[in-house]
Steps between C-alpha positions, in 0.01 A plus 500: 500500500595829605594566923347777611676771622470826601695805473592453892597181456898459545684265347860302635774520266688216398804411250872459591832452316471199307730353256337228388283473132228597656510767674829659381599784713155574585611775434774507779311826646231263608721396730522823665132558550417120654227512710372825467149724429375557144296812552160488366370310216269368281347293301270564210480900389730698316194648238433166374408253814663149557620297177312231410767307330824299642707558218571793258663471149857649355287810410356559783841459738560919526141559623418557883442188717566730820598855590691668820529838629785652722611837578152642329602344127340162360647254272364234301656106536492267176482170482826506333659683779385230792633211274870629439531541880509145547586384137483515135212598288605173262467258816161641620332473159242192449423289219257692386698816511344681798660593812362389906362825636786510769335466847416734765807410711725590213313831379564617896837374459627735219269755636682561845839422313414822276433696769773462709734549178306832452546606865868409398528722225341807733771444717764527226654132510636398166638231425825492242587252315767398711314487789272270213772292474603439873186409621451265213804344608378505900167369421520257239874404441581688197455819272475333182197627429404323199617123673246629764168550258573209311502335843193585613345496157471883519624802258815637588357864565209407716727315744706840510192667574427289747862450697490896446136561684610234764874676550319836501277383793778321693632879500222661635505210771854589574364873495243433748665295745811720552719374772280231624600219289523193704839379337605141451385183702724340708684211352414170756881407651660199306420213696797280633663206295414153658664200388367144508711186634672319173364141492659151388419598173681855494198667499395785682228427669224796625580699796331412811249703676724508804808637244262787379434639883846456587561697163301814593585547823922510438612837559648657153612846442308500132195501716649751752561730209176434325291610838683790528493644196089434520513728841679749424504781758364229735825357537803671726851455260685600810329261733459228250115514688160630468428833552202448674281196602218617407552530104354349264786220423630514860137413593462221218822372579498484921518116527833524245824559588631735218844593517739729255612184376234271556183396442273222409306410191207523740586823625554633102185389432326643798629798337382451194127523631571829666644641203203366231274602767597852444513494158209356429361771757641783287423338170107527656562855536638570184246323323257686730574820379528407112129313539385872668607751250394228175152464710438870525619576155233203358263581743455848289482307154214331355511228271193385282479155345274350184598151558273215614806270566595421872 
């Protein structure tokens, strides 16, 4: 049975970058867009009202299940399309020769990937076959195109299509964001090595709980030199001290003694919270601004569905 929904209604996207069978790369655009408004949409419409079947046949694979509009044109999505985002027409095909009508869900998922690779190509972002290549090899390990489709039981050109859509939106990401990127997270320091007492037998026997605290709180320079680094333009060179006390890391780190050449594991790690704080801080922002500009440019598309899977 149908859900019933009405042109207002909105509708959360969902999808990431996935390598498993299932879900492939998703495609890896999804990833971009988690979380995010649809637009409008329906379902039912498009001339003809709802379908009344769940499946079509090999014939009928090119015709309309859905339709979506942006920038004032409106295109047409196939059943065929929806299935080779996620896999092969061979592996979707039932006994009886007829394909799943792909669900809802899936229709809104190539939908919002096609319009964000049209806003793309507005802007002018191509993407080269190098740049093909590369993010092949960033994303899934390698550029061998053809070891790829037979992989994911797909044809070799519709997983270029697809690594080429998904690079072409990771560029207008890149685009969009500028300068605000929030970088790397911070790598957790290395805790120290603790050694257990050898027994009768020769064995080394598990470190007490007593040996771990001792452990992290023995001043080492690799920890002096890992805070440091994390603070940056906290930290006076010349005075081998804070700048201030009222930082960030001098604040996190007041009941620490942190010297030029030594620290604790304690005090590293102390650190370390300051330091993912703020990334994950500016990673919020980032994705902030991404999730703003993808909701206003879906929130001027419309997307019409003839499917009465959920």
């Amino acid at each position: 049975m149908a859900e019933e929904v009405t042109s207002e209604k909105k509708a959360a996207g969902e999808g990431g970058l996935n390598l498993s069978k299932n879900a492939w790369i998703g495609i890896a655009a999804a990833a971009l867009v988690i979380g995010l408004l649809i637009g409008h949409f329906l379902l039912g419409g498009l001339g003809g009202g709802a379908l009344k079947k769940s499946t079509v046949s090999e014939g009928e694979l090119d015709k309309p299940i859905a339709t979506y509009s942006y920038n004032g044109a409106s295109k047409n999505v196939s059943t065929r399309e929806v299935i080779q985002q996620s896999g092969s027409l061979d592996s979707a095909k039932k006994e009886d020769g007829n394909y799943d009508i792909p669900s809802a869900d899936s229709i809104l998922s190539f939908a919002r990937n096609q319009i964000i690779s049209a806003e793309a190509d507005s802007k002018g972002i191509q993407v080269s076959d190098d740049d093909l290549a590369k993010y092949a090899e960033e994303m899934l390990g390698s550029s061998d195109f053809a070891s790829v489709a037979t992989s994911y039981n797909m044809d070799e050109e519709t997983v270029k299509s697809l690594l080429r859509d998904s690079a072409k939106m990771s560029k207008l990401r890149e685009q969009v964001l500028g300068e605000t990127d929030a970088g790397q997270a911070p790598e957790a320091p290395k805790e120290p090595e603790v050694k257990g007492e050898v027994g009768e037998d020769g064995k080394e026997a598990e470190p007490t709980e007593e040996a771990r605290e001792a452990a992290n709180k023995e001043p080492k320079k690799e920890y002096a030199d890992y805070i440091i680094k994390l603070a940056g333009d906290e930290w006076d060179a010349e005075k081998g001290a804070w700048k201030s006390e009222d930082g960030p890391y001098a604040t996190a780190l007041a009941d620490y003694e942190v010297k030029k050449d030594a620290a604790t594991y304690e005090a590293a790690n102390a650190a370390y919270y300051v330091a993912y704080q703020q990334y994950s801080e500016k990673q919020s922002e980032v994705s902030q601004k991404w999730t703003d500009y993808v909701n206003e440019l879906m929130g001027n598309s419309t997307i019409q569905i003839l499917t009465l899977k959920s």
